[in-house]
NULO-324124 format. One record per residue (C-alpha): x, y, z; residue number from 1; residue in three letters. Coordinates in nm, 2 decimals. Each point is the difference from the previous one (the first is absolute). Layout:
<sites>
X/Y/Z/nr/rest
X/Y/Z/NUM/Ala
...
</sites>
This chain:
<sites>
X/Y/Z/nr/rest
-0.06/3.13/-1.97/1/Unk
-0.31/0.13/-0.15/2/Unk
-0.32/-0.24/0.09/3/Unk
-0.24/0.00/-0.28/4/Unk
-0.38/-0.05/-0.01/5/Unk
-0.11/-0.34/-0.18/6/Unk
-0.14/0.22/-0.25/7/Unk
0.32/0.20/-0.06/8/Unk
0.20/-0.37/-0.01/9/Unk
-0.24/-0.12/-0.28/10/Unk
0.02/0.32/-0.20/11/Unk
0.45/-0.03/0.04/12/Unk
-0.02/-0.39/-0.09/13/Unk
-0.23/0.09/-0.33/14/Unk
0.23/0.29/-0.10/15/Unk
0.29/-0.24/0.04/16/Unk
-0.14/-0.25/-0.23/17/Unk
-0.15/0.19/-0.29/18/Unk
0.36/0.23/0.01/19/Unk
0.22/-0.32/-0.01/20/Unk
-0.23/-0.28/-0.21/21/Unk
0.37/-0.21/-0.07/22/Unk
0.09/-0.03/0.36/23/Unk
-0.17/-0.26/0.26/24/Unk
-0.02/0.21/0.35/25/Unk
0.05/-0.21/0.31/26/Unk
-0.13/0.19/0.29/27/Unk
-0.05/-0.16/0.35/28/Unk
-0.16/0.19/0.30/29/Unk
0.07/-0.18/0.36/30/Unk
-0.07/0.03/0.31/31/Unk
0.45/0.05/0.15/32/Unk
0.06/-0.26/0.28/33/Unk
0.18/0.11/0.28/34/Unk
0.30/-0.20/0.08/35/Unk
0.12/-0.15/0.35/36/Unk
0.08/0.29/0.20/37/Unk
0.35/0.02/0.22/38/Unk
-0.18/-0.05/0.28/39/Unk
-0.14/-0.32/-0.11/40/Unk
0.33/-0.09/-0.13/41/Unk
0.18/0.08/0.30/42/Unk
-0.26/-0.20/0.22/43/Unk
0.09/-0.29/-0.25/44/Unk
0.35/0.04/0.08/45/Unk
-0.04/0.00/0.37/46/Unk
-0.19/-0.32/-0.01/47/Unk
0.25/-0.18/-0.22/48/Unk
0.25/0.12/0.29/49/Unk
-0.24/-0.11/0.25/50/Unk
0.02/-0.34/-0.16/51/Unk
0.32/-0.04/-0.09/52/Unk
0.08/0.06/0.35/53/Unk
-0.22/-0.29/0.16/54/Unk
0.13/-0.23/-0.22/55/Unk
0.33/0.09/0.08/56/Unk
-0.08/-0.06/0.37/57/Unk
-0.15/-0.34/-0.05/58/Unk
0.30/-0.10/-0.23/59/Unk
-0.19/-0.02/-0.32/60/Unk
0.13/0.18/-0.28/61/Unk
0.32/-0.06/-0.23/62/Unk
0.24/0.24/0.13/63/Unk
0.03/0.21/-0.31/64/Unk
-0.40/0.04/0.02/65/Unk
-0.08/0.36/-0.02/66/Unk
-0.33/0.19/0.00/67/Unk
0.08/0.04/-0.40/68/Unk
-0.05/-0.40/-0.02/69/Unk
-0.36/0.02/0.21/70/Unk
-0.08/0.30/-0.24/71/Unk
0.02/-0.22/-0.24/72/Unk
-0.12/-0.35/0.12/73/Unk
-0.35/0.21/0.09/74/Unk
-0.01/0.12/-0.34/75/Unk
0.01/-0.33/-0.12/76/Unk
-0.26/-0.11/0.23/77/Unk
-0.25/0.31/0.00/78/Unk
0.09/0.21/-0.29/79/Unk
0.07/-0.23/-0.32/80/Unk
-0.13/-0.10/-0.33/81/Unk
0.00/-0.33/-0.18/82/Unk
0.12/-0.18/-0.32/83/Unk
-0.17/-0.30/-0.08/84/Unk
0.19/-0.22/-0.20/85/Unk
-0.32/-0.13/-0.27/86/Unk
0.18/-0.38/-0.04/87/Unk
0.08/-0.07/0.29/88/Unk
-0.24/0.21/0.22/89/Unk
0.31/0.13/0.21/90/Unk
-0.08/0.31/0.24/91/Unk
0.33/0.24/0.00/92/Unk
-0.05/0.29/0.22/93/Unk
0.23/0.29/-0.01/94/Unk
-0.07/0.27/0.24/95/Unk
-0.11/0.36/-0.16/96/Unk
0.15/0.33/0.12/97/Unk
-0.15/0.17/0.33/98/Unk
0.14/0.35/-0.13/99/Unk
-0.33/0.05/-0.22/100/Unk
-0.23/-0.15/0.22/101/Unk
-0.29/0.27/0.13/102/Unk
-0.08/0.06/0.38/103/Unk
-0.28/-0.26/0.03/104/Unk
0.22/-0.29/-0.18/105/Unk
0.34/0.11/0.26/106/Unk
-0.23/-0.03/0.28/107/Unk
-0.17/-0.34/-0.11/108/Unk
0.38/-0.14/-0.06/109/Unk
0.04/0.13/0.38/110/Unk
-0.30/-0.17/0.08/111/Unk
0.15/-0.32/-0.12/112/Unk
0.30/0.00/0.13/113/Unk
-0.16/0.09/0.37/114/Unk
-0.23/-0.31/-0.04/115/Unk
0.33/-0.21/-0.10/116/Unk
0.22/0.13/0.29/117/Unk
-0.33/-0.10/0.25/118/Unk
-0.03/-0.34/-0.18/119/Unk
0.33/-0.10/-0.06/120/Unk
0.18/0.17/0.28/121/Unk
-0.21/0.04/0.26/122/Unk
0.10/0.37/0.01/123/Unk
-0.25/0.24/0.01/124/Unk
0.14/0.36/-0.19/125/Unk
-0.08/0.34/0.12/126/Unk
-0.22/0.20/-0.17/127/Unk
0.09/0.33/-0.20/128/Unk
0.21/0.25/0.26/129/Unk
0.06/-0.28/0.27/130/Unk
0.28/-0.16/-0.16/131/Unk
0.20/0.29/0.10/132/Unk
-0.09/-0.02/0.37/133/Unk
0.09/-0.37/-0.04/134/Unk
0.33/0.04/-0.16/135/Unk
0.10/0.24/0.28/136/Unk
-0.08/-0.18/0.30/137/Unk
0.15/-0.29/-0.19/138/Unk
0.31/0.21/-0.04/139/Unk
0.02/0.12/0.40/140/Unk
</sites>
């Protein structure tokens, strides 16, 4: 990767255009997002577990409910976009991919669904590293 001066960038774009005067350049310079890291991923996937376990306890869940299904019902409560239907004025919401999403958007969603859990469930989730100790003394 070679970084140029603004300068330098100016002078390559002109040299592109007067060379090539039949072809329309399309050249887009952005700031690269990072995306969820594993940690953040695997923190997400512990606290699906964590979940997915109380409500197992309390006799909540479907029995084929698996941390797959609360993937996806958070998604379409935290992590969604919206057709309006212009006739009728009808919201659909269809939840969007987390694979793309950057660091700040993953941990929002996390957010989210650690405010639901509290709300909803009256259980309070560990924070990043503590699930671990949690799931073991669970386990012993």
């Amino acid at each position: 990767m070679e970084v140029l001066s603004s300068e330098e960038v100016k002078k390559f774009i002109s040299s592109l255009s007067r060379e090539d005067q039949d072809v329309d350049l399309d050249i887009e310079i952005r700031k690269r997002v990072r995306t969820r890291t594993l940690s953040q991923n695997a923190y997400h996937r512990a606290l699906l577990r964590i979940i997915l376990g109380h409500l197992q306890k309390n006799g909540e869940p479907p029995e084929d409910l698996d941390t797959d299904d609360l993937h996806h019902l958070f998604c379409m409560k935290f992590h969604y976009y919206e057709i309006v239907d212009e006739e009728t004025g009808e919201v659909t919401k269809f939840p969007r991919k987390t694979r793309n999403m950057s660091t700040e958007e993953f941990g929002a969603m996390i957010e989210h669904i650690k405010r639901w859990s509290v709300q909803h469930l009256k259980l309070v989730l560990p924070d990043p590293g503590q699930e671990f100790e949690l799931f073991n003394m669970e386990n012993n």
